[in-house]
N, C-alpha and C positions, 0 to 999 in steps of 0.2 A: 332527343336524337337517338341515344340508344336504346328505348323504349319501342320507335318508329322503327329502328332497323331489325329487334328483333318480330316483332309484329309484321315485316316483309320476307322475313325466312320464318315465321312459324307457318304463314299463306300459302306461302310457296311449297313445303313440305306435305300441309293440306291437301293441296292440287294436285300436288304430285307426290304420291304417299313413298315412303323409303323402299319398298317394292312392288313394284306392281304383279300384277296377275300376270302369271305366262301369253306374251302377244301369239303366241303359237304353241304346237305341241310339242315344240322342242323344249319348251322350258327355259325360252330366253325373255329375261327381266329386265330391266333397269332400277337404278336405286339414285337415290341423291338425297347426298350428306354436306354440312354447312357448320360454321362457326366463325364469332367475330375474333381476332386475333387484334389484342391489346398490346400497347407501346405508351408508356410514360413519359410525356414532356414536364420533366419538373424543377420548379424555379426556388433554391433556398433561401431563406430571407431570417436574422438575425434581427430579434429585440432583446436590449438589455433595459428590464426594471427595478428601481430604486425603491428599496420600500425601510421602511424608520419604525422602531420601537423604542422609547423614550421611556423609561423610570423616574419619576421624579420623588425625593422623599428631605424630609425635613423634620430636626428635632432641635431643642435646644442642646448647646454641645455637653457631648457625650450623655444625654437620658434616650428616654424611651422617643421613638418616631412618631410625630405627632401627626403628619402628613404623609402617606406614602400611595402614590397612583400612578398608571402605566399608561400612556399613548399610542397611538399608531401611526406619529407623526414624529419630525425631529424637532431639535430643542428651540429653533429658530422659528416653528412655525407658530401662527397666532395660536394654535388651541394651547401651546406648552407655555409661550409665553403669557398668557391668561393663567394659566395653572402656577407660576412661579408666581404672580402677583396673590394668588389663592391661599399658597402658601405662607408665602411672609405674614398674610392681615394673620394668619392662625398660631404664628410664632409671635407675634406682634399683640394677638390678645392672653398669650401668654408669658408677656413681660419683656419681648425681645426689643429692644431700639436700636440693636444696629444687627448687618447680617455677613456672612462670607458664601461666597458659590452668585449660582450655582457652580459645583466641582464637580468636575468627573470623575467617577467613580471606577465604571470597567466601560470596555468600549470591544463589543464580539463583533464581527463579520458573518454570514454564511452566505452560500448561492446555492443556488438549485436548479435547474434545466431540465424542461419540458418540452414536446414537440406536438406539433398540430396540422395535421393535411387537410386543405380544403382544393377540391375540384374545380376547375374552372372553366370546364366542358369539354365537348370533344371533334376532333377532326377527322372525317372518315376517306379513306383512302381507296386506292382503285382495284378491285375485287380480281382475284384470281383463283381461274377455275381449271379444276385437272379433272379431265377424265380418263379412266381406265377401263381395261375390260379384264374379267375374271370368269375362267371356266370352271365348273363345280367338279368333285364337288370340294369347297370352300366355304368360310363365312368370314365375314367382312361384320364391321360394326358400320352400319348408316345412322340417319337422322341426322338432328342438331345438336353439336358438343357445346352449344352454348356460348359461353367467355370464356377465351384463353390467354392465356402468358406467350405460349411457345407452340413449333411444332417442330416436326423433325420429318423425311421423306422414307423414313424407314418401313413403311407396309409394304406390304405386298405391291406390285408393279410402280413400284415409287409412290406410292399412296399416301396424303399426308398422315403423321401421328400428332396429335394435339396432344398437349400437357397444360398439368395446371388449371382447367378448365372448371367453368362453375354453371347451374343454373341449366347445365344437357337434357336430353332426352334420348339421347342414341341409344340405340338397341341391336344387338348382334343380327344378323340377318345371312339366313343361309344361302348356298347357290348349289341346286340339285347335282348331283352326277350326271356330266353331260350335257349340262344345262350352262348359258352364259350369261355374264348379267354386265349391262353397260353402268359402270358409276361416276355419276358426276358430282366434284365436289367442290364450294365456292367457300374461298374465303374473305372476307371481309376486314380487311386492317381499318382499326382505330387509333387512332393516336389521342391520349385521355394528358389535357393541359392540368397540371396541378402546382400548388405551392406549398411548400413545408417551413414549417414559419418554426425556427428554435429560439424560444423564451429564456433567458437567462434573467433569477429573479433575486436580487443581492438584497437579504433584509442585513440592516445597522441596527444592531440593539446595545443601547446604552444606558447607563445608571448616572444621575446627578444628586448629588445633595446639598442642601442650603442649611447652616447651621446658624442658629440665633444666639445674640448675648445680650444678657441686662446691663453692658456699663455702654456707653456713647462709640469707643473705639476698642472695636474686636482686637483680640489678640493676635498678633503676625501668624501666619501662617506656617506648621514646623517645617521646613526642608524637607524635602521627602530621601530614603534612606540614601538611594542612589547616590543622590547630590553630595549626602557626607561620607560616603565612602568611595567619593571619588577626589574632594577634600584633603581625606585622609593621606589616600594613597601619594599625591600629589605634596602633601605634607614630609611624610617618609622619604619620596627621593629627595625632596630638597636637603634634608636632615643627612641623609646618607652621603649626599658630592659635597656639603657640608667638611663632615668626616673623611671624606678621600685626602682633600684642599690642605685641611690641617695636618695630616699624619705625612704629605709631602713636603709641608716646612720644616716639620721637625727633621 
């Protein structure tokens, strides 16, 4: 469409060149000047994608890692759980017969946001045309300004100014002393539909471990520190109203 519409003002300019030859020996002209004037109809649209990074590694407890491999998937999907069975046969043909985990190891978050405009064509709106007249001597920019954002009436005899414009040919054009030149100038509103699609992309990257033992039943698992010094501390007040109790009998 806006292919077709500038192809009917580049014709047009053709036929009717941005100044003609003096119609008489006065030196009065005509010129005509054009551009489409752009308008954004545009619709945002949010996706959020989930994306998994899995570590998985395995050694007997506390040596060397005798398995350690990275997914693009989470711990629940079939490639990881295939890989957990991969691991164990390899701890398994290294003496293990019983196992603990997998354990989570660290567990990171990030996101990231991206954006994407796609076009979804365009609507053309009902053309207006100014014309003016200007006595020389003067010069006036004619032609086609192309695609534009904006204009404003600020030229000469409220003439419009275009801004922002891309893909012009306008060219300054005199108007002799004495001489007047009739200009007509069309514009052309498009209103261009688009969508802006914001990607929000959370990868989970995580670590697991599976450790092997040679005796039938693995060792309990230690507390993790937290756990005993929260124990603790729990311990000490008791120990301390303890100590209030007794020293108010006395």
């Amino acid at each position: 469409m806006r292919q077709r519409l500038c192809t009917i003002f580049a014709g047009f300019l053709l036929l009717a060149p941005a100044a003609w030859a003096a119609v008489n020996g006065t030196g009065n002209t005509t010129s005509e000047s054009s551009f489409l004037l752009d308008t954004f109809n545009t619709a945002h649209v949010t996706d959020q994608v989930n994306t998994f990074q899995t570590e998985l590694k395995a050694r007997m407890q506390g040596g060397a890692y005798l398995f350690d491999q990275t997914y693009s998937a989470a711990l629940s999907s079939p490639t990881v759980q295939t890989a957990i069975t991969q691991a164990k046969n390899v701890l398994t043909s290294h003496g293990a017969v019983s196992f603990t985990g997998p354990t989570l190891l660290s567990n990171n978050r990030s996101t990231t946001t991206t954006n994407s405009t796609v076009q979804n064509g365009t609507t053309e709106g009902t053309p207006t045309v100014i014309v003016s007249t200007f006595i020389g001597p003067i010069t006036i920019t004619v032609g086609n300004f192309g695609t534009c954002t904006a204009y404003t009436d600020s030229g000469p005899q409220g003439r419009p100014v275009p801004t922002g414009c891309t893909g012009g040919t306008a060219t300054p054009f005199k108007v002799v002393p004495g001489g007047q030149d009739t200009d007509t100038f069309v514009i052309q509103p498009v209103t261009v539909n688009q969508t802006v699609t914001t990607t929000n992309t959370t990868l989970t990257s995580q670590v697991y471990e599976i450790d092997g033992f040679t005796n039938a039943t693995p060792p309990p698992t230690p507390a993790p520190p937290s756990l005993i010094l929260m124990l603790a501390g729990l311990g000490a007040a008791g120990l301390f109203a303890v100590r209030r109790r007794l020293r108010r009998v006395v």
